[in-house]
C-alpha positions as CSV (number, residue, x, y, z in Angstrom):
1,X,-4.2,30.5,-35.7
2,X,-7.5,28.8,-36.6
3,X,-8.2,27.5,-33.0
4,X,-11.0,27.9,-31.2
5,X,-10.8,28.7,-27.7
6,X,-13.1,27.1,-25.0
7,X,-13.5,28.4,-21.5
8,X,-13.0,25.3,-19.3
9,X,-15.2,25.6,-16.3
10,X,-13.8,24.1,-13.0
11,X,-15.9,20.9,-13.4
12,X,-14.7,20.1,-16.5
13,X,-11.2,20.8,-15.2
14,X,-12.1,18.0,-13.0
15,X,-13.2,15.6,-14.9
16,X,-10.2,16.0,-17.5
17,X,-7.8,15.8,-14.7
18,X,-9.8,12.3,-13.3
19,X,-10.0,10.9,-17.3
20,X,-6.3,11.8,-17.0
21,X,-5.5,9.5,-13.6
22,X,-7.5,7.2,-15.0
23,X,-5.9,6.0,-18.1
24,X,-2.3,6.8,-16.2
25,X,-3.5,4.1,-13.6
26,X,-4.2,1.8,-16.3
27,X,-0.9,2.2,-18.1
28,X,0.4,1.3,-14.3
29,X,-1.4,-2.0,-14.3
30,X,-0.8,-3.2,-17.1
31,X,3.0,-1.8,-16.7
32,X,4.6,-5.1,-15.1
33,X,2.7,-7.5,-17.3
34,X,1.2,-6.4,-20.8
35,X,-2.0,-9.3,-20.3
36,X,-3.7,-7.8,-16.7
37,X,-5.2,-11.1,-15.7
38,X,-1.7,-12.8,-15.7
39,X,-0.4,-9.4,-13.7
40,X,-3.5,-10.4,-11.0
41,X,-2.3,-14.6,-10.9
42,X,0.8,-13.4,-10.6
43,X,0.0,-10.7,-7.6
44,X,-2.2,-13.8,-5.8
45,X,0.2,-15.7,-6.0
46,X,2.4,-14.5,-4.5
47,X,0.3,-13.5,-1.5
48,X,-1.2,-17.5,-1.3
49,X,2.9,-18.3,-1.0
50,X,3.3,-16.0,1.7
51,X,0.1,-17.3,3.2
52,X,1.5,-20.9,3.1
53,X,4.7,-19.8,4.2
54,X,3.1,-18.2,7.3
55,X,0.9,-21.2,8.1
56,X,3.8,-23.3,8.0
57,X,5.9,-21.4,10.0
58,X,3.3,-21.4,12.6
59,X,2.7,-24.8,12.3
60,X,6.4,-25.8,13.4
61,X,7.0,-23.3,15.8
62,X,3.9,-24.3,17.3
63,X,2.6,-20.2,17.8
64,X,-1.2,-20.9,17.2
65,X,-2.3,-20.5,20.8
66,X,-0.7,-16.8,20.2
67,X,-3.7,-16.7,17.4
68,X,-7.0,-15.0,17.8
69,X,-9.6,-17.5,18.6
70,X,-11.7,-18.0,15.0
71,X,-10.6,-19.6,11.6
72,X,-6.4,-19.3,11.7
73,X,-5.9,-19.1,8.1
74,X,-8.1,-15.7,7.9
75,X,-6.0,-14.3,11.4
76,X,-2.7,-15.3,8.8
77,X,-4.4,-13.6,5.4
78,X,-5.5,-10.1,7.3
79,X,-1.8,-10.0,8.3
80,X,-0.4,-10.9,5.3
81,X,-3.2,-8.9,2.8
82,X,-2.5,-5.0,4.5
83,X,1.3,-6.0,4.6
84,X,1.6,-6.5,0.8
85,X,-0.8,-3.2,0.4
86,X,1.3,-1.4,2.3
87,X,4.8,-2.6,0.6
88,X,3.3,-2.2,-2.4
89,X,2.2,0.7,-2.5
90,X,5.2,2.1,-0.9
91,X,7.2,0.7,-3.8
92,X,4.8,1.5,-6.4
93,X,4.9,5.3,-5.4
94,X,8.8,5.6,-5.2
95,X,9.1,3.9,-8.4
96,X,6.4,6.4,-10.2
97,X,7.9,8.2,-12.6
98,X,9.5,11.8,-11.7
99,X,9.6,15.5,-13.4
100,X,12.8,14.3,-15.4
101,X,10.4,11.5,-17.0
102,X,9.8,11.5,-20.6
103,X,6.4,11.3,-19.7
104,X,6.2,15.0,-17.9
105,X,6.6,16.7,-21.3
106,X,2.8,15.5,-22.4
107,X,1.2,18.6,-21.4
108,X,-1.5,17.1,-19.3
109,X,0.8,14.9,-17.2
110,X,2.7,15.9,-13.9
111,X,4.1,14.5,-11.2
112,X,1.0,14.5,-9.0
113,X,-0.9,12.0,-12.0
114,X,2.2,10.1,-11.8
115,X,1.8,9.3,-8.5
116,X,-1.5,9.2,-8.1
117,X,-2.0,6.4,-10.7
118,X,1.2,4.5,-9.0
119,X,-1.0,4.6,-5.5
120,X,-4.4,3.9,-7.5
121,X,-2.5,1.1,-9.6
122,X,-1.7,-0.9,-6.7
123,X,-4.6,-0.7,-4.4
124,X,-6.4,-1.8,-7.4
125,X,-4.2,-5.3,-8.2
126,X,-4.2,-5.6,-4.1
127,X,-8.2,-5.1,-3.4
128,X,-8.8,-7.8,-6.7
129,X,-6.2,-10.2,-5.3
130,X,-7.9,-10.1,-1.8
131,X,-11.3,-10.2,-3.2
132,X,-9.9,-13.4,-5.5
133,X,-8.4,-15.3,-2.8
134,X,-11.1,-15.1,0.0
135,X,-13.8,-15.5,-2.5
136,X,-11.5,-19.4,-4.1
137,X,-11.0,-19.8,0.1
138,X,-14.5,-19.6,0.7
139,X,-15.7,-21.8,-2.3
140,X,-13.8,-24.4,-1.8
141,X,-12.4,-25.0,1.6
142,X,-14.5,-22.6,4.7
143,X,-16.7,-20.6,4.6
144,X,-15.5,-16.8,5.3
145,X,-17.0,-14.9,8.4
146,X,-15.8,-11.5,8.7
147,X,-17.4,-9.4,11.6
148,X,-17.6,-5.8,10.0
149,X,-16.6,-6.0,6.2
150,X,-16.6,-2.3,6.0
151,X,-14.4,-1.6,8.8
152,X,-12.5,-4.4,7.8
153,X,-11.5,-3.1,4.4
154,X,-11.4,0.5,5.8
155,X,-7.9,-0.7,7.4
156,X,-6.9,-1.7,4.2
157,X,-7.2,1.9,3.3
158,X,-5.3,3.1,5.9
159,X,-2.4,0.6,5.3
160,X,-2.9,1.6,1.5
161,X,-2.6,5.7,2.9
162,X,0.3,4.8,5.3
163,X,2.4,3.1,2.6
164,X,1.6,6.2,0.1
165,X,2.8,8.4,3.1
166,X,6.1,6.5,3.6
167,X,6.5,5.8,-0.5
168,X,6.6,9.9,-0.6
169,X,9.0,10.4,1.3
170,X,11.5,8.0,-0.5
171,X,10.3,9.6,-3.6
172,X,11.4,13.2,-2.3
173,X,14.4,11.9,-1.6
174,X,15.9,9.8,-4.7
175,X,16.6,12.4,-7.2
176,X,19.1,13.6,-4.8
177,X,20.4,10.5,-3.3
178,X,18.6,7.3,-5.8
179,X,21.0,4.2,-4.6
180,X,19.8,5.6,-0.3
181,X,16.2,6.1,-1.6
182,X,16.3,2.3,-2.9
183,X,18.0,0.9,-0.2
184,X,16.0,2.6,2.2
185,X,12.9,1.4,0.8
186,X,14.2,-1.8,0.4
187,X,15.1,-2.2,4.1
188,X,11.9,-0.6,5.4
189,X,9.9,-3.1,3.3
190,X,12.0,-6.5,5.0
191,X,12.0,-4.8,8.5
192,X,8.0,-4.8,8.2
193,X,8.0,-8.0,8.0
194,X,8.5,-8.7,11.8
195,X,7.6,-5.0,13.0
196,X,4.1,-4.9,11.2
197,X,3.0,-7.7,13.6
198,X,1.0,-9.8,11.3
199,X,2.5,-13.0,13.8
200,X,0.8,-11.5,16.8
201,X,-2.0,-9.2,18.4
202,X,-0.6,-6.2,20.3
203,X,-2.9,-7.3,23.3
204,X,-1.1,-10.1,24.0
205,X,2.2,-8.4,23.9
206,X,4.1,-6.9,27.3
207,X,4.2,-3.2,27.4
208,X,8.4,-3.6,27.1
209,X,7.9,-5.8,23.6
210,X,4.8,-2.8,23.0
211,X,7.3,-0.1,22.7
212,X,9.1,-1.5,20.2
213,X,5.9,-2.2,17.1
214,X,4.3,0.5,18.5
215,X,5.7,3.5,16.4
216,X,5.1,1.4,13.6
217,X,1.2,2.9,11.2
218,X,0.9,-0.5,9.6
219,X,1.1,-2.4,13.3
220,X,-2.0,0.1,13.9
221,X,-3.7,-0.6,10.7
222,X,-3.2,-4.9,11.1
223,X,-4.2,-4.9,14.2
224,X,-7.9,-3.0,14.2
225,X,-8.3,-4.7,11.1
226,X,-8.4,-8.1,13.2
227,X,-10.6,-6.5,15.6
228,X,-13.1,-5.8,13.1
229,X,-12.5,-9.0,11.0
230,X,-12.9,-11.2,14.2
231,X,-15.9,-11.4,17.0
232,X,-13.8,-12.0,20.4
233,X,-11.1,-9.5,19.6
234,X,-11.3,-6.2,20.9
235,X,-8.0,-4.3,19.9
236,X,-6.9,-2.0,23.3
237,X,-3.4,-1.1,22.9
238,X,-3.6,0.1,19.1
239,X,-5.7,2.8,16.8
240,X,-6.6,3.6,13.9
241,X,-6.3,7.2,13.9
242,X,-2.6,7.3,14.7
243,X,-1.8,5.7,11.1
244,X,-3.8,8.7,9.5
245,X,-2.0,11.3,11.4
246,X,1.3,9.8,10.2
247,X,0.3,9.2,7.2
248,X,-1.2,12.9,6.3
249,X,1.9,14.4,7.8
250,X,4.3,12.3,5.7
251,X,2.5,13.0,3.0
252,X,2.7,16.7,3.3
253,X,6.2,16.4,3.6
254,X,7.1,14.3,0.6
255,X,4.8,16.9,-1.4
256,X,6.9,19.6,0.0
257,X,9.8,18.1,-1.3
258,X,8.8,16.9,-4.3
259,X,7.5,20.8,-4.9
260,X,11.3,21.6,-4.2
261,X,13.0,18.9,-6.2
262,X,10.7,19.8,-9.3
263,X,11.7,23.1,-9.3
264,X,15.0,22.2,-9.8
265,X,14.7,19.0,-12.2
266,X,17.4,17.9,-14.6
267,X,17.1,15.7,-17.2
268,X,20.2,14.0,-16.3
269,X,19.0,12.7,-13.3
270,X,17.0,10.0,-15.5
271,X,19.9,8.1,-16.0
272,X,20.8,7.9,-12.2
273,X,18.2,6.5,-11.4
């Protein structure tokens, strides 16, 4: 009765809607683990395991001569780095929280905060981890020589964008089918870890063996990252356009079905999934 009304101007609208994301993206990283620097130890470590993992793998199958001539351990980390953004982004958007969330009847929160904070939340944990582990490799073993830093990291944007694209989709489906959504991303997760290529260059593969990464954005993404992390490679058979197409049109068609699945939300879908 006694409220005052205030025109908000579209700037301000902007801001609020920012201020909004922002604090949803910290309630995202802080989701997992309520102390974030034991959510970040946890996140390296897990990548330094893979890291070792990979190393050792190559060590017994003898594959180094299939390695890009420059420090091995940073050919294994670029793989391993854009794989886990892309996973966990993926996973981070289809687990955001839908219009049947608790959390959608705050009046300033929707679906699109939801998962924009989900995306933001994990390229966040991914860029510190990278930053962390290069920074403790480069102090205390090697010295890190990356060609073009920018370029570099801008492929660990475009794996971040691809795994939002592929994440929507999964999220468009699960109100209507949650165990297929899970599964599905669950699968598409373990298959990437042969089909995203971080084990090998796409120049050195036979068109036949090509065919089959080839359809794959984060193959793309991995593989012009090592030619702008490394001074004699010169990707030819990959590019980094193709993961953006995919990823834009994925993207609008996980938004077009998250538009339709909204309209028709129940609250009893909550407990499915």
């Amino acid at each position: 009765m006694f409220q005052v009304e205030t025109r908000r101007t579209r700037s301000r609208s902007a801001f609020g809607l920012l201020e909004v994301i922002y604090h949803a993206t910290v309630r995202e990283v802080r989701k997992n683990h309520r102390n974030p620097i034991i959510g970040l130890l946890i996140n390296m470590l897990q990548t330094v395991i893979f890291v070792l993992t990979f190393f050792l793998l190559f060590q017994v199958l003898d594959m180094r001569g299939s390695a890009i001539r420059g420090d091995f351990l940073l050919y294994i980390m670029s793989g391993i780095f854009l794989f886990f953004t892309h996973s966990k982004t993926m996973a981070a958007v289809v687990m955001s929280e839908g219009p049947a969330s608790p959390m959608m009847q705050h009046r300033p929160m929707n679906t699109a905060i939801s998962i924009s904070a989900a995306a933001l939340s994990a390229l966040y944990l991914q860029t510190l981890s990278l930053v962390v582990v290069l920074f403790i490799y480069h102090a205390a073993f090697t010295p890190v020589v990356i060609d073009d830093m920018v370029g570099a990291y801008m492929m660990v944007l475009v794996a971040w964008i691809s795994g939002v694209g592929v994440g929507m989709i999964f999220l468009a489906i699960k109100p209507w089918a949650p165990n297929f959504a899970n599964i599905g991303s669950s699968v598409y997760s373990r298959a990437n870890m042969l089909a995203s290529g971080k084990m090998f260059v796409a120049n050195t593969l036979p068109s036949g063996m090509l065919a089959l990464f080839d359809w794959n954005p984060l193959f793309h993404a991995i593989d012009q990252a090592r030619g702008y992390i490394f001074l004699h490679y010169n990707p030819h058979f990959s590019s980094w356009t193709y993961p953006l197409y995919v990823s834009a049109v994925l993207i609008l068609i996980g938004l077009m079905g998250e538009f339709y699945t909204r309209k028709r939300a129940s609250i009893s879908w909550t407990a499915a999934q």
